[in-house]
C-alpha positions in Angstrom: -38.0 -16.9 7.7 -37.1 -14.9 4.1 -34.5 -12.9 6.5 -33.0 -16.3 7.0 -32.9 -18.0 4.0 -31.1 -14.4 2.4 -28.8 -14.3 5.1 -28.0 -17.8 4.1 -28.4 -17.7 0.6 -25.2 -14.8 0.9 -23.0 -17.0 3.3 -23.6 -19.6 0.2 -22.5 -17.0 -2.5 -19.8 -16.5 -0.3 -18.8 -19.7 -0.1 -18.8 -20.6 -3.6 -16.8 -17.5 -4.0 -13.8 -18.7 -1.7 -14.0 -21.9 -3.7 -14.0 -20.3 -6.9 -10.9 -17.9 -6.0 -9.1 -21.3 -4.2 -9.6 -22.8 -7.3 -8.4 -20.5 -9.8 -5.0 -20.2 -7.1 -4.7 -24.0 -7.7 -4.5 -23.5 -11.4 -2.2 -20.1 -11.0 0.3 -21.2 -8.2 3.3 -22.4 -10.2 2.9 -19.8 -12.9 6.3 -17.3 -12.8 5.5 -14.1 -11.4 5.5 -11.5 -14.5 9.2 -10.7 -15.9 10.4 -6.8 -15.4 11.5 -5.6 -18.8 14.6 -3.2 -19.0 13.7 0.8 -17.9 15.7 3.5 -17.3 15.8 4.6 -13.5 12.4 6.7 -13.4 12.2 9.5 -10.4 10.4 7.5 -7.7 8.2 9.2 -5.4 8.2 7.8 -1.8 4.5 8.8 0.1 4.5 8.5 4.0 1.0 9.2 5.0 0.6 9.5 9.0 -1.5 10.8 11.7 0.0 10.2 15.3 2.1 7.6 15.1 4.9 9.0 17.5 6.0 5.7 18.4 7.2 4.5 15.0 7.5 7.8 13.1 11.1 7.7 13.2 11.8 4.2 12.6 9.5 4.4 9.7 11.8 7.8 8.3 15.0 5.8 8.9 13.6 2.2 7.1 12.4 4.4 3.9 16.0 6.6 4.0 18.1 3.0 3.2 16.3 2.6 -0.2 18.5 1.7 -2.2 17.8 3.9 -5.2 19.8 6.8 -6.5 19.6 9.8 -4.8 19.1 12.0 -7.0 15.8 10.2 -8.4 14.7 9.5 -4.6 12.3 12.0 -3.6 10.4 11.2 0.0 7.5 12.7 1.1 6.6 12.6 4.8 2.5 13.5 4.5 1.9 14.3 8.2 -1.6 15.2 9.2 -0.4 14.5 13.3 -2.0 16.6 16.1 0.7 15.0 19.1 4.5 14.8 18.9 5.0 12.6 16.0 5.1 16.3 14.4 7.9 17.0 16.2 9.8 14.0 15.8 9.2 14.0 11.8 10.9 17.6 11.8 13.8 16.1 13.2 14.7 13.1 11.2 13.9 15.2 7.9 15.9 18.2 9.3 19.1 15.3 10.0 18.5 13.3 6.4 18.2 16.7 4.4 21.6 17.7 5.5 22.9 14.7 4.8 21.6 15.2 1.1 18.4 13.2 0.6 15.9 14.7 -1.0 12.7 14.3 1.7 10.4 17.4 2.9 8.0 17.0 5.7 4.8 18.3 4.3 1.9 19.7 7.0 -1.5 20.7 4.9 -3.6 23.5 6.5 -6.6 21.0 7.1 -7.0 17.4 7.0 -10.1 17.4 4.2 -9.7 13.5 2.8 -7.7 12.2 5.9 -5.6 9.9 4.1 -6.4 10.4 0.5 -6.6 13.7 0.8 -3.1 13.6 1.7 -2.0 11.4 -1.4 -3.4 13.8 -3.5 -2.1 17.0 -1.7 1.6 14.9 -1.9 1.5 14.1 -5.8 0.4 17.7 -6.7 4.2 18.4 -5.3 5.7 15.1 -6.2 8.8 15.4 -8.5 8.3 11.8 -9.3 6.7 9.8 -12.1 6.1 6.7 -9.6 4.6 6.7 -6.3 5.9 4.3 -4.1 3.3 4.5 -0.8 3.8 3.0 2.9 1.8 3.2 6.0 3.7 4.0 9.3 4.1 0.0 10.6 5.6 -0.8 7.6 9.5 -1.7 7.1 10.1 -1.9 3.5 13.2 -3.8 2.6 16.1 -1.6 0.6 15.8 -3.5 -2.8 12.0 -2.7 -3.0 12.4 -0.4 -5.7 14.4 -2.4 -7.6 12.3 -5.3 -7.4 9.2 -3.5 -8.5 10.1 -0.6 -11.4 11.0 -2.7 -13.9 7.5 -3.8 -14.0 7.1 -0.4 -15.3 8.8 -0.9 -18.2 5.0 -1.9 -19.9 3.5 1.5 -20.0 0.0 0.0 -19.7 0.7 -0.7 -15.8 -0.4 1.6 -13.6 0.3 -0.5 -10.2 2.2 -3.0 -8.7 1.8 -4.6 -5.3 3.9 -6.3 -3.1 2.5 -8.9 -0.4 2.5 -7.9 2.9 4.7 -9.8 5.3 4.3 -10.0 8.9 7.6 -9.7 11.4 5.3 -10.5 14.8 2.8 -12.9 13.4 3.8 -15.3 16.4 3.4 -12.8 19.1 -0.1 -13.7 19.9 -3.5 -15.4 18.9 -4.8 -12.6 18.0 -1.6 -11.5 15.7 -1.5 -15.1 14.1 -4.9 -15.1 13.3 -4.4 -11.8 11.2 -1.4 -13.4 9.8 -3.5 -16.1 8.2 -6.2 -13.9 7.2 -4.1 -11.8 5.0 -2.0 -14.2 4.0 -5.3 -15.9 2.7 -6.2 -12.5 0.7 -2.5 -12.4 -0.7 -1.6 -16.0 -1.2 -4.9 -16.8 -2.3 -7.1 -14.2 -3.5 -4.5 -11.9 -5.4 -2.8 -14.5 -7.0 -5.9 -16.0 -8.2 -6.9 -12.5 -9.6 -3.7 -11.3 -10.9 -2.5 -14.4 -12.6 -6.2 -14.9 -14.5 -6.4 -11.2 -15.0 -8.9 -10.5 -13.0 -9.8 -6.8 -11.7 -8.0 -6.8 -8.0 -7.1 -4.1 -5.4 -4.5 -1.9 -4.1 -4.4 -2.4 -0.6 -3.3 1.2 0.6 0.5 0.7 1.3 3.7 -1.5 0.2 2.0 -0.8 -3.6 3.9 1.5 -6.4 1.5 3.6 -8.8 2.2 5.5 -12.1 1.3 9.0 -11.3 -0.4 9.6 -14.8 -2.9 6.0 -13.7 -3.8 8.1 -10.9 -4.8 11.2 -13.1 -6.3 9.4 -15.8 -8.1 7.6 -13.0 -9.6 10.8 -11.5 -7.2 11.0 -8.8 -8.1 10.2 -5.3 -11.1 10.7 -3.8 -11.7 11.0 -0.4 -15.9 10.9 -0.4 -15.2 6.9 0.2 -14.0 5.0 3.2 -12.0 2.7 0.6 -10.4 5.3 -1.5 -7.6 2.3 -2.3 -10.3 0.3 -3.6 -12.3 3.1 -5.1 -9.1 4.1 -7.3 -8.2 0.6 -8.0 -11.0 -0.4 -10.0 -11.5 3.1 -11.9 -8.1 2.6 -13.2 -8.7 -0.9 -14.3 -11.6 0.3 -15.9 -10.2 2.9 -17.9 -7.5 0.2 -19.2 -4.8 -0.1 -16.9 -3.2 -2.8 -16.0 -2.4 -3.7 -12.3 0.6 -6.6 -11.2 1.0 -8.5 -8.0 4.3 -9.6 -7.2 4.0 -12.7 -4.8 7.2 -13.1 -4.2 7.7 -9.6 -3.4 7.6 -9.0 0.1 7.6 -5.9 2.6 7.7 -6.7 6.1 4.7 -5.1 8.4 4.1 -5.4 12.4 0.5 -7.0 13.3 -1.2 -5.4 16.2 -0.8 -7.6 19.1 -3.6 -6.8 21.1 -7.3 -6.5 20.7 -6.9 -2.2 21.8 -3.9 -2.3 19.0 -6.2 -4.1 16.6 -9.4 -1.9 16.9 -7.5 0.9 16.4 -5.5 -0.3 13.2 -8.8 -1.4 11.9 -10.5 2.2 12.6 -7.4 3.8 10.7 -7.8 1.7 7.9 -11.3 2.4 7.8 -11.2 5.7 8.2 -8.4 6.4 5.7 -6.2 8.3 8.1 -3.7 5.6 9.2 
């Protein structure tokens, strides 16, 4: 019987919760999304974390090389901790767009210590940039990201800015337009409601930006957490920084179609490797 009435008294919390958060959306929906300020092109930082994705490595290389951001402040960073042929297939698109004069190197650590965050980290030790722009492998950002986002940069007190997610197969399936809500929920909903209150709220481990120094005066990544996104999103709001969601911001993303595709998404997430 106590087991019970705590299981219930936490679906109440819950509850309340989703209310709370719908609520505060209610109040925050027609507020303008935050106004960029004027900024001098920074050097940007792009962060490709993967581990065997050989079916979209090279789609994903391709998407990230149309940026439209100068060249010579464009510095990509294919973070590939692989053990198939997406290795392979990496070399070869960074081989063709470095002699075509972008700036991108294909990066292999000796290890794979931190899965995911430990490849961040390994990345901005060698990043040139002073913005970290970061996308998981089914992700298709859209050219003008950059210049949607950086001139939220122009207050030095933010250290992040995400984008919401966007969802090119959300019709597919059930199962894909089921996720599709479900995010759309936590972006539509539950970031808005945070980030137009200010209220603490999360990077969600791709489609975001960071200010290399918020990641340092953060403590950098750490990789002794399943939700190293989450884990560095609320030390750097503690230590004063100031996070942005841009809602009407979007970067398009494929939804696993499947329930196989799905449980392994979710493990990647989970893990920290995706």
């Amino acid at each position: 019987m106590a087991v019970y009435v705590v299981l219930w008294s936490v679906f109440a919390l819950l509850g309340v919760r989703r209310l709370w958060l719908i609520w505060l959306y209610r109040r925050a929906r027609h507020l303008p999304s935050p106004p960029g300020g004027e900024i001098e092109l920074p050097h940007v930082t792009v962060q490709l974390p993967v581990f065997n994705e050989r079916y979209v490595i090279r789609r994903l290389i391709r998407k990230v090389a149309e940026l439209d951001w100068p060249h010579d402040r464009l510095e990509i960073q294919v973070l590939d901790d692989s053990t198939d042929e997406t290795t392979a297939s990496a070399a070869e698109e960074v081989a063709r767009l470095r002699a075509e004069g972008l700036d991108i190197v294909h990066i292999r650590r000796p290890d794979r210590v931190g899965y995911k965050a430990g490849a961040l980290a390994y990345g901005m030790e060698r990043a040139k940039g002073s913005l970290l722009l970061i996308f998981d492998a089914d992700f298709l950002p859209r050219p003008g990201i950059l210049r949607e986002v950086v001139p939220q940069f122009a207050d030095e007190n933010v250290g992040m800015v995400q984008v919401r997610w966007d969802h090119l197969n959300a019709d597919y399936s059930l199962l894909a337009r089921v996720q599709a809500i479900a995010l759309d929920g936590h972006f539509v909903v539950e970031h808005e409601a945070r980030s137009k209150h200010g209220l603490f709220f999360n990077f969600n481990g791709t489609a975001g930006v960071w200010r290399k120094q918020c990641i340092i005066d953060a403590g950098g990544w750490e990789h002794d957490t399943l939700t190293e996104d989450l884990d560095l999103s609320y030390r750097a709001q503690l230590a004063g920084w100031k996070f942005v969601y841009l809602r009407d911001v979007t970067c398009p993303s494929e939804l696993p179609v499947d329930m196989r595709s799905f449980k392994s998404q979710q493990f990647r997430w989970m893990k920290g490797s995706a």
